[in-house]
C-alpha positions as CSV (number, residue, x, y, z in Angstrom):
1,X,0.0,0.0,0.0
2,X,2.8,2.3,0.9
3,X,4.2,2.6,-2.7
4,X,0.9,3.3,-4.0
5,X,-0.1,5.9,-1.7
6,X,3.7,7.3,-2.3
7,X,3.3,7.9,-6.3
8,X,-0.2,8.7,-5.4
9,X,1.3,11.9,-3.5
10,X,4.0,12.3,-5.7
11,X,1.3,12.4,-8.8
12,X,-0.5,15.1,-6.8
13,X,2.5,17.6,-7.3
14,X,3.5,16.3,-10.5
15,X,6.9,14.9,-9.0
16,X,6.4,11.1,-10.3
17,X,9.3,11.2,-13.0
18,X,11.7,13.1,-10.7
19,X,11.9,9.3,-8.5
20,X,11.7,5.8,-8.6
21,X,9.3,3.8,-5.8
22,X,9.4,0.5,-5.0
23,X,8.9,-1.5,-2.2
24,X,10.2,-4.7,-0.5
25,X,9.9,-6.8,2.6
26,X,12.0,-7.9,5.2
27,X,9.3,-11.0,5.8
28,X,8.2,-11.2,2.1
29,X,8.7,-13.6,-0.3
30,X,9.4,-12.8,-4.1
31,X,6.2,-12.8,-6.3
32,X,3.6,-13.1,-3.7
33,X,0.2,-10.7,-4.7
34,X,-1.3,-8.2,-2.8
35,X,-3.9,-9.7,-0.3
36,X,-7.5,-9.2,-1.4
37,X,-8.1,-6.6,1.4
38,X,-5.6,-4.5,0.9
39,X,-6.8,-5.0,-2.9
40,X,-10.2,-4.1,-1.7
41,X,-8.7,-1.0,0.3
42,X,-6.9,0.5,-2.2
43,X,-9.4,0.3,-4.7
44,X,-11.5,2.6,-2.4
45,X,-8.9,5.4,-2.9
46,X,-9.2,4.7,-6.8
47,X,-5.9,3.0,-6.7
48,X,-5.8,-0.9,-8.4
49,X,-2.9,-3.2,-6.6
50,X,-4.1,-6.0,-8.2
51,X,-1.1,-6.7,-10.2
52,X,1.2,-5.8,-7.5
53,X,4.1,-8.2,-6.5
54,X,5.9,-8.6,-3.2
55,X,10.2,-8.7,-3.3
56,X,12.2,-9.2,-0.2
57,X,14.5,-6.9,0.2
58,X,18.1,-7.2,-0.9
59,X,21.7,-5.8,-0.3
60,X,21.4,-4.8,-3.8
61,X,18.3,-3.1,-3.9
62,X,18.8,-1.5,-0.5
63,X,22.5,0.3,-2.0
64,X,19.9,1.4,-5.2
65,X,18.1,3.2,-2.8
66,X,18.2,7.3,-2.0
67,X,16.0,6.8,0.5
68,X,14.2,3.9,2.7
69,X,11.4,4.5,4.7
70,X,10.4,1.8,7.1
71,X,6.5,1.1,8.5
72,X,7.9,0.2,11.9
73,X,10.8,0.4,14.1
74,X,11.6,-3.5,14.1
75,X,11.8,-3.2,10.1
76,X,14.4,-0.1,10.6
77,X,16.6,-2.2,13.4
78,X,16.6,-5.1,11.3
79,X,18.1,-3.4,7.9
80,X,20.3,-1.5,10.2
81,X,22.0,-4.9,11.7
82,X,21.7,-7.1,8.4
83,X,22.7,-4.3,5.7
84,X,25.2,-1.7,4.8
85,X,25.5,1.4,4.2
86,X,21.7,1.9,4.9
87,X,21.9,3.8,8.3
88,X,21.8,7.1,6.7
89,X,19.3,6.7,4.8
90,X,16.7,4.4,6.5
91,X,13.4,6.5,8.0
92,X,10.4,5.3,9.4
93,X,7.4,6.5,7.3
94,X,5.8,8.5,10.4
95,X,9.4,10.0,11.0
96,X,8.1,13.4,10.3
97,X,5.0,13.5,12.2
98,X,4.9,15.2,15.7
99,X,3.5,11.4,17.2
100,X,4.5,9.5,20.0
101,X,4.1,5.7,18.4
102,X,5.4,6.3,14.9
103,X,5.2,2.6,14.3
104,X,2.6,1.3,11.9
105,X,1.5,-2.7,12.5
106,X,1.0,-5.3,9.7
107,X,-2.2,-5.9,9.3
108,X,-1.5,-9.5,7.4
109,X,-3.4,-11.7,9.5
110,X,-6.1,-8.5,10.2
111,X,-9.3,-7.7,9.2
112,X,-10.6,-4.9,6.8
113,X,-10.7,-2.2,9.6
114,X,-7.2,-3.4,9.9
115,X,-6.2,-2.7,6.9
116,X,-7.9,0.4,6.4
117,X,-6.4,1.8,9.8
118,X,-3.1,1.0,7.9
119,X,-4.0,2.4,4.8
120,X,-4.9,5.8,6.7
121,X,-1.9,5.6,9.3
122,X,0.4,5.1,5.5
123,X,-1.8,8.0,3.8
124,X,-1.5,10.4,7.0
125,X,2.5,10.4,6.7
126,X,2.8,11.2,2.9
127,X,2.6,14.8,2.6
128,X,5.8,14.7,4.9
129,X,7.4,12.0,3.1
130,X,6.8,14.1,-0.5
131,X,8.2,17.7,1.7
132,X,10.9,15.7,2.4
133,X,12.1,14.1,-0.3
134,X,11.7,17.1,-2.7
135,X,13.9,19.1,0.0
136,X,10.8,21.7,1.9
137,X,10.5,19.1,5.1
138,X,11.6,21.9,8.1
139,X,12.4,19.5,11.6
């Protein structure tokens, strides 16, 4: 969901050529689809993930990378003790948000308030996310 509500924001602005998204799990396994809730989610926001393909995430995708942005702290301890070079340059997605409990929960085994509480937590960080990587995010 994240890298769909990311170019989602980026669209808004007319910023999608000026970067690359793509996303990739420390869990995941290569080729898996997009769970029919999240599916169902997304397609409320008029966005179709249907063809969407999970890919763990790799040494070499990681060094690709400007920027990573993590949904919860676990995600951004475990690229920091299993990858280089990733430590400046590894966020959480809430990082930017004035909030106490930045971490955002996977809602795999949830229902579809679950995901839609994750879709919203996702959605509420991107306007930070797009300040900051186009270079107006003030701390």
């Amino acid at each position: 969901m994240a890298e769909y509500l990311l170019k989602a924001a980026l669209q808004k602005i007319d910023r999608t050529d000026d970067f690359k998204v793509c996303s990739a799990g420390i869990m995941a396994t290569d080729h898996d689809r997009a769970s029919d809730l999240a599916i169902l989610v997304m397609k409320d926001l008029n966005q179709d993930i249907s063809k969407h393909v999970s890919r763990r995430v790799t040494q070499e995708l990681l060094d690709a990378a400007s920027v990573i942005f993590c949904l919860a702290e676990n995600h951004k301890t475990f690229l920091l003790s299993n990858f280089k070079s990733v430590s400046e340059k590894c966020f959480l997605v809430r990082e930017f948000l004035n909030i106490s409990d930045r971490d955002i929960f996977d809602p795999f085994f949830g229902n579809i308030d679950d995901y839609r509480r994750v879709c919203n937590d996702i959605n509420s960080a991107m306007e930070s996310i797009v300040k900051f990587l186009v270079g107006g995010y003030e701390n």
